[in-house]
KEKE-3310 file (N, C-alpha, C; in steps of 0.2 Angstrom, whole numbers, plus 5000, padded with zeros to 4 digits):
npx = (4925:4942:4951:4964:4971:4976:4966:4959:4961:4969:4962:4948:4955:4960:4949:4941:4950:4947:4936:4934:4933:4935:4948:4949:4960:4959:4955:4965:4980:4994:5012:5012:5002:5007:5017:5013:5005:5013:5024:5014:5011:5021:5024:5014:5015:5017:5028:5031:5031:5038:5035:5040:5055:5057:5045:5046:5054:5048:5039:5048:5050:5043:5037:5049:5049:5035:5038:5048:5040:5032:5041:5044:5035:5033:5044:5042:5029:5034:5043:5036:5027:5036:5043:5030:5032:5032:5025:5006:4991:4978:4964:4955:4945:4940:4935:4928:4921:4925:4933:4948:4962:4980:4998:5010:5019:5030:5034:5029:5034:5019:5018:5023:5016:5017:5013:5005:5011:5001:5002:4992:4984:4981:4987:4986:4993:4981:4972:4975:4969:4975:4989:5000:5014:5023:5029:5022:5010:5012:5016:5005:4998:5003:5003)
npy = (4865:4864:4870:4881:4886:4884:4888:4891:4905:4908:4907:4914:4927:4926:4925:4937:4945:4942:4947:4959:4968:4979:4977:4978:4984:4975:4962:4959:4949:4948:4948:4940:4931:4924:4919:4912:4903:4896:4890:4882:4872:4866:4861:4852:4843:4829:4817:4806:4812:4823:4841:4850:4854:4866:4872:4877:4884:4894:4899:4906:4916:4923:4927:4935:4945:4952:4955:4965:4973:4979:4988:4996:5003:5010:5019:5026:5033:5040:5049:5053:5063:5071:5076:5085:5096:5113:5114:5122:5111:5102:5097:5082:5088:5077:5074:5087:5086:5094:5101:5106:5118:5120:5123:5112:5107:5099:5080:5065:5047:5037:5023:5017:5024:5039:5058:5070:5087:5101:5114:5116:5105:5087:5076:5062:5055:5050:5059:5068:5080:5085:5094:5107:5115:5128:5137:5138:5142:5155:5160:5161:5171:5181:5185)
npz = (4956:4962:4974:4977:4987:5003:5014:5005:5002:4991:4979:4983:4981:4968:4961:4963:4960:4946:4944:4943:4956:4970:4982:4996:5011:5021:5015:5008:5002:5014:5017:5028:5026:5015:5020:5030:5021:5017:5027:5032:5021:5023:5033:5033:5024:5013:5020:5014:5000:4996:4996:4981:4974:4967:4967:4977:4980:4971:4977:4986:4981:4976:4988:4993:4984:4985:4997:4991:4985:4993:5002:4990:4990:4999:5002:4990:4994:5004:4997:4989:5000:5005:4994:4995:5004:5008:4998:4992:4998:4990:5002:5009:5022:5034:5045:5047:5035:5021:5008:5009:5011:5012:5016:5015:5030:5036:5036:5042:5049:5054:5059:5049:5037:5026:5036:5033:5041:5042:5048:5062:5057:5051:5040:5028:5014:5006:5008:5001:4987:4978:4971:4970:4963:4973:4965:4953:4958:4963:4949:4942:4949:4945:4934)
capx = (4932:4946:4953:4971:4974:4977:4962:4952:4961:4970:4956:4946:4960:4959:4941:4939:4953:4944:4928:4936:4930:4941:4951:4949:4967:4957:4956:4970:4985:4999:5016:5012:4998:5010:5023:5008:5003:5021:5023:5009:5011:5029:5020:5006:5019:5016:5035:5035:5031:5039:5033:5044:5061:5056:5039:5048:5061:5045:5034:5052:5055:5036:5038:5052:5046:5029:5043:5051:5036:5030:5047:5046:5028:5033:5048:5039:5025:5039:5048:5031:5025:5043:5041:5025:5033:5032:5017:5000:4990:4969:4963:4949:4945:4938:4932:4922:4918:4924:4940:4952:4970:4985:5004:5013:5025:5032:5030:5033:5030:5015:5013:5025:5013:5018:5006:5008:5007:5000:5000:4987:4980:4989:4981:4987:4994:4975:4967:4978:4967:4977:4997:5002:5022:5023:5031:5017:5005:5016:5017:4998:4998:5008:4998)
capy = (4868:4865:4875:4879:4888:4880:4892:4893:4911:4911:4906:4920:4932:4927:4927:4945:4950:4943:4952:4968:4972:4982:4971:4981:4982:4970:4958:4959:4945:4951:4946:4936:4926:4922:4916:4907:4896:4891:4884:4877:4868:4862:4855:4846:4839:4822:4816:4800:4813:4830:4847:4851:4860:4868:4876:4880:4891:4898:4901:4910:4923:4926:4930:4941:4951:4955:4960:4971:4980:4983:4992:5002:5008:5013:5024:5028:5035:5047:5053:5060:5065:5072:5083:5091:5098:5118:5116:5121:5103:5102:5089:5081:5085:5070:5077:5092:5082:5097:5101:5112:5119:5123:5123:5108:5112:5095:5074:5061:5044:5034:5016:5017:5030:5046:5061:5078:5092:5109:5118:5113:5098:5083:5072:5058:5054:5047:5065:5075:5077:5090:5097:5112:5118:5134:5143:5139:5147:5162:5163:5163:5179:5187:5186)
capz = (4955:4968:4982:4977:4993:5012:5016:5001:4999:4983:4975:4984:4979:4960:4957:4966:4954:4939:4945:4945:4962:4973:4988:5005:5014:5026:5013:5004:5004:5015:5018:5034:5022:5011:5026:5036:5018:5013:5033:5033:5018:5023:5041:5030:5017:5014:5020:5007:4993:4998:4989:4973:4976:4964:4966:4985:4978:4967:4983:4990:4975:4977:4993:4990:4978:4988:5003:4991:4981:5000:5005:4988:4987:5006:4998:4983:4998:5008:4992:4986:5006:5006:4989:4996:5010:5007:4994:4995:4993:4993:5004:5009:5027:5034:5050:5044:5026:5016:5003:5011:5007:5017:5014:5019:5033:5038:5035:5048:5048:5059:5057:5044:5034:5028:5037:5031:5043:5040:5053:5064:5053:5050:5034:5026:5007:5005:5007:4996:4980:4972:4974:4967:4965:4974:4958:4947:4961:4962:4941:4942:4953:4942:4928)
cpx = (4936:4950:4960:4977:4972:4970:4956:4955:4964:4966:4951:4949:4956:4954:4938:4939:4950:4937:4927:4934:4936:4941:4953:4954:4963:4956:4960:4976:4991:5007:5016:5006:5001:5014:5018:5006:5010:5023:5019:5009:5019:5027:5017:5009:5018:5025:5037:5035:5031:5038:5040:5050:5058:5050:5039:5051:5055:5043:5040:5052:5048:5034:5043:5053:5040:5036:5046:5046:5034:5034:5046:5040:5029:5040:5044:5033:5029:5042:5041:5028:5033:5044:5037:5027:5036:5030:5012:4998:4982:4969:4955:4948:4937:4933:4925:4920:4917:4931:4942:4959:4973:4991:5006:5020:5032:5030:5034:5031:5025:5014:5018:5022:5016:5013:5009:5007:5006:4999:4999:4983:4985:4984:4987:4990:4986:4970:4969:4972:4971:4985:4997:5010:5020:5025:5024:5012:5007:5015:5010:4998:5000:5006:4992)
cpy = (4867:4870:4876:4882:4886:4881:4894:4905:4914:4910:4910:4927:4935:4929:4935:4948:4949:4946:4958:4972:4974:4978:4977:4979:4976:4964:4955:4953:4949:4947:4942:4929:4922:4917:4910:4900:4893:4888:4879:4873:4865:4859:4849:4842:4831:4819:4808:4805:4821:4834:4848:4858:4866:4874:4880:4885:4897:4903:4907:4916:4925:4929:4937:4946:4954:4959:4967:4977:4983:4990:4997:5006:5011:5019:5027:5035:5043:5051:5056:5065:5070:5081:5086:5095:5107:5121:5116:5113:5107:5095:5088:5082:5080:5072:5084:5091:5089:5097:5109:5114:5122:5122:5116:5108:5105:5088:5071:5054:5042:5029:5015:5021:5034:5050:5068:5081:5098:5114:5115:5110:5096:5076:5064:5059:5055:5053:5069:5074:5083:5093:5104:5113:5125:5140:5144:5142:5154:5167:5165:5171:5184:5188:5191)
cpz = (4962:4970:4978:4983:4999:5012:5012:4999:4992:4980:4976:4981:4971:4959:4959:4960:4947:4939:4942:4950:4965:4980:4990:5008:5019:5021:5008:5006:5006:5013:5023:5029:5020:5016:5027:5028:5018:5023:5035:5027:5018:5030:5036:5026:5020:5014:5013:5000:4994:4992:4987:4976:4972:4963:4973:4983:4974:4970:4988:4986:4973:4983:4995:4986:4980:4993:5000:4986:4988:5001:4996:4988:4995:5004:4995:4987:5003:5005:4992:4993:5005:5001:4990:5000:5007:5002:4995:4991:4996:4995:5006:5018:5033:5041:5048:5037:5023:5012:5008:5008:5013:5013:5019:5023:5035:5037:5042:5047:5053:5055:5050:5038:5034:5032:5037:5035:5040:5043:5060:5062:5051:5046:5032:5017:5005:5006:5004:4990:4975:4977:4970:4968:4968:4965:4953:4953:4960:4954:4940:4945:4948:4936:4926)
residu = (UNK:UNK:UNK:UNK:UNK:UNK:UNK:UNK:UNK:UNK:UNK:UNK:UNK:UNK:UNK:UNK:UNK:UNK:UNK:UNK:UNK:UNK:UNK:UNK:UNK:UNK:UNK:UNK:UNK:UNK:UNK:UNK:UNK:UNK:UNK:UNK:UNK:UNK:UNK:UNK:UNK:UNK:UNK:UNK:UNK:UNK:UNK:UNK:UNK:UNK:UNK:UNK:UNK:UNK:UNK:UNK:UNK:UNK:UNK:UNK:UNK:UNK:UNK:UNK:UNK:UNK:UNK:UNK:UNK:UNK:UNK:UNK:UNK:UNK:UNK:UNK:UNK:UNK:UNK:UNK:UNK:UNK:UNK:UNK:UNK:UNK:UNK:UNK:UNK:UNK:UNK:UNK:UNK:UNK:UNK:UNK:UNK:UNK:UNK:UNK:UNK:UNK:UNK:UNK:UNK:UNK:UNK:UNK:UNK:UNK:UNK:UNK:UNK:UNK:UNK:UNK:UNK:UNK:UNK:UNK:UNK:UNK:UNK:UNK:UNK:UNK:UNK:UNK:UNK:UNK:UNK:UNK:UNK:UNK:UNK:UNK:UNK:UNK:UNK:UNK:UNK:UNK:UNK)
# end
């Protein structure tokens, strides 16, 4: 079966995906991947038989589409860090391996990351396991 990537990586990608195994941000295709194949296959071109205008423009508007699901699952990430801020959330805490709860006081980013604080702990999207709205804590009480 041949290679259909520089690297032998699209072809590692695919077959992950048709596994069903879960791709580890370390092995995940980024947007610098993407860049690094499409130059390097405009270096290696064979100049009597240049690559297809056609499947260039395809490799651009695949590229720009990775660029812009990035920038919105990086929105999509600060709205919801954003709406937590002055609800209790349960988290996982990572240091003392147990489930905790606080009120989320503030977000900031790091790394481009949302990181919720609360207090005196300061967690991540990826340990929230549970939100609550304040009213529906409050309506419980009241019950």
């Amino acid at each position: 079966m041949p290679v259909s990537g520089i690297d032998g990586s699209q072809a590692t990608a695919a077959s992950t995906a048709n596994t069903g195994q879960v791709v580890s941000k370390e092995q995940a295709l980024g947007k610098m991947d993407f860049l690094n194949i499409l130059v390097t296959q405009l270096r290696y071109q064979d100049p009597l038989n240049p690559m297809d205008d056609k499947a260039f423009i395809a490799q651009l508007a695949q590229f720009s589409t990775l660029e812009q699901m990035t920038e919105q699952t990086k929105w999509a990430q600060m709205s919801y860090g954003l709406s937590l801020v002055g609800q209790p959330v349960s988290y996982n805490n990572l240091e003392e391996g147990r489930v905790e709860a606080g009120i989320v006081q503030s977000v900031r980013l790091v790394d481009g990351k949302p990181v919720l604080s609360l207090g005196d702990q300061e967690i991540t999207l990826d340990q929230v396991i549970e939100a609550t709205k304040l009213s529906q804590v409050n309506d419980g009480e009241n019950e």
